[in-house]
Each structure stands twice: as structure tokens, then as C-alpha cells.
C-alpha positions as MATLAB code, in Angstrom:
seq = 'XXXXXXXXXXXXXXXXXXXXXXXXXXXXXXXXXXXXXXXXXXXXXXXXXXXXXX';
ca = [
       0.000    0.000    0.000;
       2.544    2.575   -0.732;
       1.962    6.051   -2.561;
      -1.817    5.061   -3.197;
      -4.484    5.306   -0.727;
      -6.052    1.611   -1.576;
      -9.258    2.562   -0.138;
     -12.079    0.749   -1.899;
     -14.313    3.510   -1.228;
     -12.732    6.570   -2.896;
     -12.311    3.977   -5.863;
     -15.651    3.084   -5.231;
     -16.652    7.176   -5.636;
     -14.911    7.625   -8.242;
     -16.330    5.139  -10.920;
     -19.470    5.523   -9.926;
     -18.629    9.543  -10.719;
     -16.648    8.473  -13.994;
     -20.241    6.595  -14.731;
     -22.954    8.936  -13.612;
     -21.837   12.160  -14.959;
     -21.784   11.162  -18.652;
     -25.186    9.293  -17.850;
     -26.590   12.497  -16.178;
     -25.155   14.548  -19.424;
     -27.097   12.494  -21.460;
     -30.556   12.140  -19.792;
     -30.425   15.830  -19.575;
     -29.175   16.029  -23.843;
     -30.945   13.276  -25.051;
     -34.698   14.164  -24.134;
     -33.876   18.146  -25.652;
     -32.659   16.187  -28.842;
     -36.323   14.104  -29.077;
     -37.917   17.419  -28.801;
     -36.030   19.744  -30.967;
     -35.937   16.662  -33.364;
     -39.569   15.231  -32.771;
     -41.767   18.246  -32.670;
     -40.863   19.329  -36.491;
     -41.186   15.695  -37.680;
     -44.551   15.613  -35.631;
     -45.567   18.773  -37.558;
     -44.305   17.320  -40.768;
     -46.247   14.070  -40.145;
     -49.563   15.919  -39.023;
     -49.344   17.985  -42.838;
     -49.216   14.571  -44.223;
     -52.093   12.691  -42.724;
     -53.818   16.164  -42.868;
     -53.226   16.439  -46.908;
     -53.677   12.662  -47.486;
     -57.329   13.007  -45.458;
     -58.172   16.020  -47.430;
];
């Protein structure tokens, strides 16, 4: 145990940080990419049924 500190904790900490901070990026990026992605193909889709109905 020289020079490192060997506690299984502070590893423990730190993958779980290396892990959820990436994970938290993307659950935050993700759903704002559906929705600036999904609400013009929604619109697109709705002039479609709407013209193919008419």
C-alpha cells in the first residue's frame, strides 16, 4: 500500500462519478434532442395525414 491510498471507497466514488456524470449529461441532452428533433417531424407528419385526409 505505498503512494496510493487503496481505499475501496474513494475507488468506489470515483467510478461511480466516472459513470454517472456522462449518464446524467445524457438524460439531460438526449430528451432536448427528441424534442427539438420530434416536434418538427410531428408537424411534418400531421401535414401529411392532414393532406392525405383532405
Amino acid at each position: 500500500m505505498t503512494g496510493s491510498t487503496g481505499d475501496p471507497w474513494e475507488r468506489l466514488l470515483l467510478i461511480v462519478l466516472a459513470i454517472g456524470v456522462p449518464l446524467m449529461l445524457l438524460a439531460v441532452a438526449v430528451p432536448l434532442l427528441i424534442w427539438h428533433i420530434a416536434i418538427p417531424f410531428v408537424k411534418f407528419l400531421a401535414v401529411v395525414l392532414y393532406c392525405l385526409a383532405a
